[in-house]
C-alpha positions as CSV (number, residue, x, y, z in Angstrom):
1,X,-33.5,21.0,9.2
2,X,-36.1,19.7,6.7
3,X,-38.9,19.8,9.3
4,X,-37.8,23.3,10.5
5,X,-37.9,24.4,6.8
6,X,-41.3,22.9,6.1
7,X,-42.9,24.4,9.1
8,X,-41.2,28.1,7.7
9,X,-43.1,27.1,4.2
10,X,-46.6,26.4,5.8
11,X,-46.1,29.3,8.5
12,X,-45.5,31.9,5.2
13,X,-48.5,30.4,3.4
14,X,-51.3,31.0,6.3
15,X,-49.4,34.3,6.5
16,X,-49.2,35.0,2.7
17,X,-53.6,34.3,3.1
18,X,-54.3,36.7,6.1
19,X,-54.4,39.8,3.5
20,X,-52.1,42.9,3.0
21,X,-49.4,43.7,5.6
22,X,-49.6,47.2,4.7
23,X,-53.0,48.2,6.1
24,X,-53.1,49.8,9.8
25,X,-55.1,49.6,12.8
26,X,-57.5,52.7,13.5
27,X,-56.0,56.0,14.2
28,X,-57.6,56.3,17.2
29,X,-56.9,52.8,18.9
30,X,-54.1,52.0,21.5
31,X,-51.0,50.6,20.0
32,X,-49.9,47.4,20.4
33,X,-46.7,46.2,20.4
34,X,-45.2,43.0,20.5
35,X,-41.5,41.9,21.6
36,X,-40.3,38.7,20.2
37,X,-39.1,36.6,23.7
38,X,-40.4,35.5,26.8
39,X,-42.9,37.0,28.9
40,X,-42.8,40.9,29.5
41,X,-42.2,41.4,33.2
42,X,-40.3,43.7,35.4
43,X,-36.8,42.4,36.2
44,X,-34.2,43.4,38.2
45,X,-30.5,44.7,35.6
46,X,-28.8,44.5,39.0
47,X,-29.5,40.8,39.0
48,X,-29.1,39.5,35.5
49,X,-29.1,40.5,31.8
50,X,-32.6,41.7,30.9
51,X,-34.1,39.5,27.6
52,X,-35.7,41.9,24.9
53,X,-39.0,42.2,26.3
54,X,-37.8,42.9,29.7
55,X,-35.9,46.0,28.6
56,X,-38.5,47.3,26.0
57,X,-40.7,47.3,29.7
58,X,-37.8,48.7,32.1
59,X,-37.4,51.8,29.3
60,X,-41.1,52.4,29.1
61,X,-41.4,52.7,33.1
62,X,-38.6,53.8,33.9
63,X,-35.9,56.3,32.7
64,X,-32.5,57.1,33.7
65,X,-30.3,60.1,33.8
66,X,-31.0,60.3,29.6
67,X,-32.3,58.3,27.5
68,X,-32.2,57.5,23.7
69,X,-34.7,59.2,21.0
70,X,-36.3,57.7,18.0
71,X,-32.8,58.3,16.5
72,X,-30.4,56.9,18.8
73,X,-30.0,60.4,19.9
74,X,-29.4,61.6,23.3
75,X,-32.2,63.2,24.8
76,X,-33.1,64.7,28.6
77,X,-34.6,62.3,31.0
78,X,-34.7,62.8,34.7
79,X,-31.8,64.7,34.3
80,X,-33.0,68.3,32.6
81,X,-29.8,69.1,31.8
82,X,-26.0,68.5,32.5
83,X,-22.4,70.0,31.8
84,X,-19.0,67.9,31.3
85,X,-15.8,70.2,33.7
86,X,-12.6,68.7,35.0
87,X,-11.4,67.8,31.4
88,X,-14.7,65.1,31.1
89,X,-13.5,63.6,34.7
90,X,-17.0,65.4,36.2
91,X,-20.8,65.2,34.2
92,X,-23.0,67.5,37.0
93,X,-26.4,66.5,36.4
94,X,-29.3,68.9,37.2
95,X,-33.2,66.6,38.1
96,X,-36.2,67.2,36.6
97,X,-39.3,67.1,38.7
98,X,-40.7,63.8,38.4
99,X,-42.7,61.2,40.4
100,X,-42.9,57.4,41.9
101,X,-46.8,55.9,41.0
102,X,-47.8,57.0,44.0
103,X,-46.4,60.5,43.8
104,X,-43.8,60.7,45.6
105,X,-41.1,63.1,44.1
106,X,-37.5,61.5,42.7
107,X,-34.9,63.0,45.0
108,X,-31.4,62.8,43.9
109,X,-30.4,60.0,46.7
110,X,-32.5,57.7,45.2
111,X,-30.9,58.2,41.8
112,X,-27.6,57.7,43.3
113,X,-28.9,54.8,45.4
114,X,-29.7,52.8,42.5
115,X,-26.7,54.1,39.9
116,X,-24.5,52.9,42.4
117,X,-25.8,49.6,43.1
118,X,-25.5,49.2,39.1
119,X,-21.8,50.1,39.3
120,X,-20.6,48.0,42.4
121,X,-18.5,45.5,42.0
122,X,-20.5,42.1,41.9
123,X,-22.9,43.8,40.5
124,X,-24.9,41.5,37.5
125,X,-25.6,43.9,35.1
126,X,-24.5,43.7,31.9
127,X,-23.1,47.4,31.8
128,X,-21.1,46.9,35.5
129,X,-17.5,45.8,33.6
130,X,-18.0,49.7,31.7
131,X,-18.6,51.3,34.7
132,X,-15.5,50.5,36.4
133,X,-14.3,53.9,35.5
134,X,-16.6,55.9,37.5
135,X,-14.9,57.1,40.8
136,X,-17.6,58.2,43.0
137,X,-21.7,59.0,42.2
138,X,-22.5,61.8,44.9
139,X,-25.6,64.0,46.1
140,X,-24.7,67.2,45.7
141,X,-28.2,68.9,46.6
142,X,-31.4,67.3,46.5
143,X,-31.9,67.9,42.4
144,X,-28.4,67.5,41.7
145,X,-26.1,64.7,41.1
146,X,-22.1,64.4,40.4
147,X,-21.0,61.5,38.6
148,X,-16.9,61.6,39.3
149,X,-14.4,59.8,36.7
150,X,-11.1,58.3,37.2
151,X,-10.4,59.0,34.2
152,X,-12.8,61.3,31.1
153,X,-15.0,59.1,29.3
154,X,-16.7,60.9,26.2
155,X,-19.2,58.4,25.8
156,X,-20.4,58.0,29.3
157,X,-24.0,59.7,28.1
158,X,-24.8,56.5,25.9
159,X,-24.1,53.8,29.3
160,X,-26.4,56.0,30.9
161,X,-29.4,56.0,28.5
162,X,-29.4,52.0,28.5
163,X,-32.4,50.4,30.3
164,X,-30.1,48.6,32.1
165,X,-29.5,52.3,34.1
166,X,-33.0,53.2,34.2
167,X,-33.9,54.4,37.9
168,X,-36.7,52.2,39.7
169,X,-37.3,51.9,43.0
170,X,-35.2,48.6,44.6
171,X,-38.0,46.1,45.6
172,X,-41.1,47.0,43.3
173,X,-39.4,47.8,40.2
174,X,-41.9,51.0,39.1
175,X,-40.2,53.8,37.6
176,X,-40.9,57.7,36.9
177,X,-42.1,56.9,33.3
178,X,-42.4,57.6,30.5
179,X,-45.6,55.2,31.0
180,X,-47.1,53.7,33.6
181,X,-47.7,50.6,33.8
182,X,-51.3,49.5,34.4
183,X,-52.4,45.4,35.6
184,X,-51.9,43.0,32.7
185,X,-55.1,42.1,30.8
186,X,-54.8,38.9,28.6
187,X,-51.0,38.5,28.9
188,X,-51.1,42.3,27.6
189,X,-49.4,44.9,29.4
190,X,-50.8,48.3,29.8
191,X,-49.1,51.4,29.5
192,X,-50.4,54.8,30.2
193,X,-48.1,58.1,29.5
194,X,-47.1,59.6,32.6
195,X,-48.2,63.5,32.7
196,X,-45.3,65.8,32.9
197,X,-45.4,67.2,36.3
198,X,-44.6,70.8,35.1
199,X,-47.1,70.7,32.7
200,X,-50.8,73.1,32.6
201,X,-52.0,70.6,35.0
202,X,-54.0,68.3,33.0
203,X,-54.5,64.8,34.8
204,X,-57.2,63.9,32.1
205,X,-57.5,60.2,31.2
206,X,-55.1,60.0,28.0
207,X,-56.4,59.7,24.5
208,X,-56.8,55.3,23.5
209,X,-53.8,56.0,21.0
210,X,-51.5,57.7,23.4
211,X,-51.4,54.4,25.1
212,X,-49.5,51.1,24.6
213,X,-50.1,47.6,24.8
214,X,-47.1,45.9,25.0
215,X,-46.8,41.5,24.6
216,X,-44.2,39.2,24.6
217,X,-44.5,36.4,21.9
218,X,-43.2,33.9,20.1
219,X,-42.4,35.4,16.2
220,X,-44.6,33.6,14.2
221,X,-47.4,34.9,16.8
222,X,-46.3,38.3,16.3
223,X,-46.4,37.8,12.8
224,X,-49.6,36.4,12.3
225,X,-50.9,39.2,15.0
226,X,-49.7,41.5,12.6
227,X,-51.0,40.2,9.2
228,X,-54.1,40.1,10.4
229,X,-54.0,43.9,11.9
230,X,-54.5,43.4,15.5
231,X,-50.8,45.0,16.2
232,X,-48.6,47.7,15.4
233,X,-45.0,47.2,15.6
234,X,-43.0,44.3,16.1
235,X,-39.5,44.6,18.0
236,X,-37.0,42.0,18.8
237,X,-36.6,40.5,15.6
238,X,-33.1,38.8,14.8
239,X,-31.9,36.3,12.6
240,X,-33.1,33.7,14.7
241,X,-36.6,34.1,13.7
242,X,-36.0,36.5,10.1
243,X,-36.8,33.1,8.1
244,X,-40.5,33.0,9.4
245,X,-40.3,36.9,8.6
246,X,-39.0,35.9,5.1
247,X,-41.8,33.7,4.3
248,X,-44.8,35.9,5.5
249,X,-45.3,38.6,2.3
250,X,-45.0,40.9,4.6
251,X,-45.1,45.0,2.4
252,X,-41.8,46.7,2.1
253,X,-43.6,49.6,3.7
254,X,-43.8,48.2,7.4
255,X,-40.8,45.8,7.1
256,X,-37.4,47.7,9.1
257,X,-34.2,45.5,8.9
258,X,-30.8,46.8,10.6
259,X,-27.7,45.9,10.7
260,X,-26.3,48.0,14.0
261,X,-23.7,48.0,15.7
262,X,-22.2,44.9,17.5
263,X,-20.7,40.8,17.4
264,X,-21.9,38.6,15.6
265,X,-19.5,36.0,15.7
266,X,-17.5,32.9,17.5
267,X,-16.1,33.1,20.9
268,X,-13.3,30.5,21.9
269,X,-15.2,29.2,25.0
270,X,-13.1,26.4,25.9
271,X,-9.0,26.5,25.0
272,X,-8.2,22.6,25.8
273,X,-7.5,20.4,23.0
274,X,-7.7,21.3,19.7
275,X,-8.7,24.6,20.2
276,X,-5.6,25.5,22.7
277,X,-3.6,26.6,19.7
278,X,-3.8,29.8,17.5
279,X,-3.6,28.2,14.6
280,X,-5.4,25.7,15.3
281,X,-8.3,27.9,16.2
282,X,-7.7,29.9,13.0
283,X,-8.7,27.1,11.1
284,X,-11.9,26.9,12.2
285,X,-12.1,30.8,11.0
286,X,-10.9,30.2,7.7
287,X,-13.2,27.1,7.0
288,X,-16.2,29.5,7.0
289,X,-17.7,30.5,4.0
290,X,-19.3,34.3,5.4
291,X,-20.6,35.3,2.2
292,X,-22.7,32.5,1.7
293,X,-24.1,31.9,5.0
294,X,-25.1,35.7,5.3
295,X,-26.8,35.4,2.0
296,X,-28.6,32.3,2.6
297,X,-30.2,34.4,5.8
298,X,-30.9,37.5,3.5
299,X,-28.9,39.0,0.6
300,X,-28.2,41.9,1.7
301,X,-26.5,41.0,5.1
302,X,-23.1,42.1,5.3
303,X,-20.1,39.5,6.0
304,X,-17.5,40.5,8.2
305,X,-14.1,39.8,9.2
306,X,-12.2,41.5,12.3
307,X,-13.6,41.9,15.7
308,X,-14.1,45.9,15.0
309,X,-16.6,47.0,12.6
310,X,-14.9,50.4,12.1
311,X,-11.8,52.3,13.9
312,X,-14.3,53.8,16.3
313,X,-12.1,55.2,19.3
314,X,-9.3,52.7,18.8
315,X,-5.4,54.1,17.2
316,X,-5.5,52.0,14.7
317,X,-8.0,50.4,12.2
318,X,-9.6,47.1,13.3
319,X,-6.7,44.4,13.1
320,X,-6.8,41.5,9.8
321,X,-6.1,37.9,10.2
322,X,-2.6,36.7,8.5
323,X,-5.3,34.9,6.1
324,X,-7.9,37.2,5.2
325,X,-6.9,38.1,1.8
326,X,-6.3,34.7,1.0
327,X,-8.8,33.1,-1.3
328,X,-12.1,30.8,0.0
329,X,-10.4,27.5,-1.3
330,X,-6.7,28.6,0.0
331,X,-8.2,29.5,3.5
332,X,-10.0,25.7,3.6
333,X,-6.9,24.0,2.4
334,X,-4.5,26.3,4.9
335,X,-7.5,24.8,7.7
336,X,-7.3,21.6,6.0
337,X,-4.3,20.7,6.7
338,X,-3.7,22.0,10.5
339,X,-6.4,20.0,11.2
340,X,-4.6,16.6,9.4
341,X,-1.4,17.9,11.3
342,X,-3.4,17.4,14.9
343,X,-4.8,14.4,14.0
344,X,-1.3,12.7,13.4
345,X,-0.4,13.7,16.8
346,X,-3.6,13.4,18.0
347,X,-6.1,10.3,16.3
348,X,-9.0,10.2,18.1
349,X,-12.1,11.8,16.9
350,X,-12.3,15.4,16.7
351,X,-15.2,16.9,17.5
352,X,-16.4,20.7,18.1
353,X,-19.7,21.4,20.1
354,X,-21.0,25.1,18.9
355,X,-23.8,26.7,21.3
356,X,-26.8,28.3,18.8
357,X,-29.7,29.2,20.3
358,X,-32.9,27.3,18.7
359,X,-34.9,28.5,15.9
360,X,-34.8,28.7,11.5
361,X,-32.7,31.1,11.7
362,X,-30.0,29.4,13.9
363,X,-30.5,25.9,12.1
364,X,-29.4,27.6,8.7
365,X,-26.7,29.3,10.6
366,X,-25.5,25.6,11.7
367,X,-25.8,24.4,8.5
368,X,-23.1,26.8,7.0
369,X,-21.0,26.2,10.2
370,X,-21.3,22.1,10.3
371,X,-20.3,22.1,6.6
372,X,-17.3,24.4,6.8
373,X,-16.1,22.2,9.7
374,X,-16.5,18.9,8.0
375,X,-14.8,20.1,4.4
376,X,-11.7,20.3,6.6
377,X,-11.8,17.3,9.1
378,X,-13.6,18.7,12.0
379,X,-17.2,16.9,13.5
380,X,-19.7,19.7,14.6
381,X,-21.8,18.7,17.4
382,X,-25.0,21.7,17.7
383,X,-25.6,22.4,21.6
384,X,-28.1,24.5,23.0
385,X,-27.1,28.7,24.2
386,X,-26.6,27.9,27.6
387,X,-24.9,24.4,27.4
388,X,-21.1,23.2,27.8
389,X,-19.4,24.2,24.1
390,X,-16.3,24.9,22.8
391,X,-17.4,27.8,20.7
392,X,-20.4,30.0,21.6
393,X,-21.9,32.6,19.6
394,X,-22.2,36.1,20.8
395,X,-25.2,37.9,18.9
396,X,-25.0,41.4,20.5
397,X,-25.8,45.0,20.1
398,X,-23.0,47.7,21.5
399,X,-23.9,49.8,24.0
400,X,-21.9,52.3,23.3
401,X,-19.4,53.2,20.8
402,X,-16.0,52.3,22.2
403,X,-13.3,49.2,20.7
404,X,-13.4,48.4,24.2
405,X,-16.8,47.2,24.3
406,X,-16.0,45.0,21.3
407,X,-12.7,43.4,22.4
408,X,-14.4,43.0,26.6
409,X,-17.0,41.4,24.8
410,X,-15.2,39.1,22.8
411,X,-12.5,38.1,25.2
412,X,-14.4,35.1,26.9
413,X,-11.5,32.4,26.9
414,X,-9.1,34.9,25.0
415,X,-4.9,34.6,25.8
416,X,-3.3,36.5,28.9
417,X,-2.0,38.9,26.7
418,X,-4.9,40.0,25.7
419,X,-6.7,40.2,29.0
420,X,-3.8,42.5,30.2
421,X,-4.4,44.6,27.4
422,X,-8.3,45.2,27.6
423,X,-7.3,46.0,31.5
424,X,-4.8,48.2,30.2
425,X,-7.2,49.8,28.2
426,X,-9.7,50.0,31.4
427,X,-7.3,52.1,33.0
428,X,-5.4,54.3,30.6
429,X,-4.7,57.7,31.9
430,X,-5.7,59.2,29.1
431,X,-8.0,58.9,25.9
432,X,-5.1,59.0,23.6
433,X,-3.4,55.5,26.0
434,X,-6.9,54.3,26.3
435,X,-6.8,54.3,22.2
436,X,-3.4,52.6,21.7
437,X,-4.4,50.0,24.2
438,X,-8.0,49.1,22.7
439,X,-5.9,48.6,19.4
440,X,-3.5,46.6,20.4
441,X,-5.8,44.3,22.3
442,X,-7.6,44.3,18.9
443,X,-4.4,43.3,17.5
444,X,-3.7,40.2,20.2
445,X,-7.8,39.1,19.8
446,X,-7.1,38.5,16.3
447,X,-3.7,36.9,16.2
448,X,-5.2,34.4,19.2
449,X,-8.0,33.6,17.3
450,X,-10.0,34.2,20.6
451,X,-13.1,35.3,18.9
452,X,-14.2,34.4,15.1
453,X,-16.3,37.2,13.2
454,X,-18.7,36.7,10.9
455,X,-21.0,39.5,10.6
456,X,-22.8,42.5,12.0
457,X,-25.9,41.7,14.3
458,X,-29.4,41.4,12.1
459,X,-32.4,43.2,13.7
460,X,-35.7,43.6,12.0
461,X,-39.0,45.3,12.8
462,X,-42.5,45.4,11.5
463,X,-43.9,49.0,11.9
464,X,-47.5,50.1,11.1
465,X,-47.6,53.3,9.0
466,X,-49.9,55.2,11.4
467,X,-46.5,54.7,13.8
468,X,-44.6,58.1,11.8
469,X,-42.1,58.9,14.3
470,X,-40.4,55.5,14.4
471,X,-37.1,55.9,12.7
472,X,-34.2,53.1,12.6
473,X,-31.2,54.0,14.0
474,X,-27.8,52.2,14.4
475,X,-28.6,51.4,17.9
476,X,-31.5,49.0,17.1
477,X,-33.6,51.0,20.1
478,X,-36.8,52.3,19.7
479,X,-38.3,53.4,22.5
480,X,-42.0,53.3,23.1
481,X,-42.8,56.9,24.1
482,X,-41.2,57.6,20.1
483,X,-43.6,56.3,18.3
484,X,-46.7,59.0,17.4
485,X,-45.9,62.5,15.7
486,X,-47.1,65.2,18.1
487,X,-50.6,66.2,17.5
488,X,-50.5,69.8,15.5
């Protein structure tokens, strides 16, 4: 941890020297964005979960039925309009006129084509397990599209306007916009704003600052990029990488940080030894100090402790632990002494492996976390995202704004009880079942321990001022083509 911390230190220094964050690019130059991640590529949803920069790229290119606005809004993509009839068991979606690169129109069967590869079972998107509900995706006309329910969904719009539903053509990946993207120049990729095909008809080359170019880069690259004003905007930040943010001066005027929407927490990834009992697997809960491992990160990050962050479409408010208005010291000593109970029974060593991913930001994090489990008898062990663990951490933004997101989410090694209920909850014949179910899997989550909360998910941007109609939002989104306030 000291070396991580000393290269933080001499990072915020060379930053702290590259002169004001606050100044801007020209006016009239292309903007340049850069994602925090791995290289900015087109990828496949149907095939894996897309990193940050590969969805910042699939929603410049291409678009789904809607899509999201500066404000986490809902706005009109290649659908121009829709209406909700059967009781919300039937959206009817009317096309736009839009175009492939190469000008070929978007016909409704390729839309359907593509939604309906998303939805099928086996499919690897992330989204597939919340999609479950649709019945059948049908071409109605060629500009018109039925999406049929099982059962209404109110908050079907918002799965739709994920990246992860954008239409693209199977095979080459290209979308109907809103950019297009141009050959990569320098590891840069270029986008150029699509023109609207019912517009007056102007195919002129766009102005340099209607167009983007978009990197993927480590943070302290994206950082010193910044300082030294050859970018405008950063996206992707987390808490992984906010301590190099932390240490670079950066002015209050370009510096976004969010707190939307989603789990930041514990799963239970493995139930087998010490961890196959409840109370067992409270302990580890109770050991962890939230306040002061969120406030070692950044002062105002909020602690949390149940699996829901608000009542949201569930009956019942999120569900408390037995514990959780016990005091710090109580809840250690409570953990203290299950843990001395198993190790009568059970004397060998115990030891907990917790998956982080790498970076300051994750170090600190396991620095809270390895001294809460020693103070009550437990060895940590740190392993990396993707290895074997016993508990993983889930650091993820909601979709959409259902309980049932949260407690799928959350359930990856939870009890049979609770698995029964989040099906239940998949299948509810109606919203006001579909509510009692999500909160009484709410309820079982918590009593089994089966995920451990500790806050809401940190995002942070930098934005250039000469960016106006960037706007946070409690979606953590911001699309490219949302940027730049109209020209007057």
């Amino acid at each position: 941890m000291q070396r991580s911390t000393s290269l933080v230190v001499l990072l915020g220094l060379a930053l702290a020297a590259g002169g004001c964050g606050s100044g801007q690019r020209k006016d009239d130059a292309p903007v340049v964005v850069s994602v925090i991640g791995g290289e900015s590529k087109a990828a496949d949803p149907s095939a894996g979960p897309l990193d940050a920069a590969e969805r910042v790229l699939m929603g410049a290119t291409a678009q789904g039925l809607v899509r999201f606005d500066a404000g986490g809004q809902i706005e009109a993509a290649l659908a121009e309009r829709w209406i909700v009839i059967d009781d919300g068991r039937s959206y009817i979606f009317r096309l736009r006129e839009a175009t492939w690169p190469d000008g070929a129109p978007v016909t409704a069967a390729q839309v359907v084509r593509v939604l309906r590869r998303a939805a099928a079972p086996g499919s690897r998107n992330t989204l597939a397990p919340f999609l479950a509900v649709i019945d059948e995706i049908v071409e109605m006309t060629p500009t018109v599209i039925e999406v049929r329910l099982k059962r209404p969904r109110p908050d079907l719009l918002k799965l739709f306007a994920q990246p992860e539903l954008a239409v693209f053509r199977t095979g080459t990946l290209d979308g109907s916009g809103p950019f297009r993207a141009q050959p990569s120049v320098r590891g840069r990729v270029l986008l150029r704003p699509v023109p609207d095909p019912g517009g007056a008809g102007d195919n002129s080359a766009p102005e340099p600052e209607e167009t983007v170019q978009l990197l993927a880069e480590r943070a302290a690259v994206a950082l010193a990029r910044f300082k030294a004003r050859e970018s405008d905007l950063i996206l992707g930040g987390s808490f992984v990488d906010w301590p190099i943010a932390a240490q670079a001066a950066l002015a209050p005027a370009n510096l976004h940080v969010e707190q939307p929407s989603g789990l930041f927490g514990l799963a239970v990834a493995e139930r087998e030894g010490f961890l196959s009992e409840p109370g067992n697997r409270a302990a580890v809960a109770m050991a962890i100090n939230r306040a002061a491992l969120t406030q070692a990160l950044r002062p105002d990050w909020t602690p949390l402790e149940t699996l829901l962050p608000g009542q949201l479409d569930s009956a019942a408010p999120p569900a408390r632990a037995d514990w959780s208005s016990l005091t710090l010291d109580a809840r250690r000593q409570m953990a203290r002494d299950r843990v001395t109970a198993w190790r009568r029974v059970h004397p060998e060593p115990l030891t907990l492996r917790i998956a982080l991913p790498a970076g300051p930001g994750a170090t600190l994090l396991w620095a809270h976390l390895a001294e809460a489990m020693l103070r009550i008898g437990i060895t940590p062990q740190r392993v990396g995202a993707a290895a074997p663990a016993d508990l993983r951490l889930i650091d993820a933004i909601a979709p959409y704004d259902s309980g049932r997101w949260f407690v799928q989410t959350a359930c990856v090694a939870c009890s049979d009880e609770a698995k029964a209920l989040i099906a239940a909850g998949r299948e509810a014949p109606d919203l006001a079942a579909r509510a009692q179910r999500i909160a009484e899997a709410d309820a079982a989550l918590t009593a089994d321990a089966a995920y451990i909360p500790i806050a809401q998910p940190l995002r942070w941007s930098l934005v250039a001022l000469r960016l106006g109609a960037w706007q946070g939002n409690a979606r953590g989104w911001h699309p490219l083509n949302h940027l730049r306030n109209e020209k007057e």
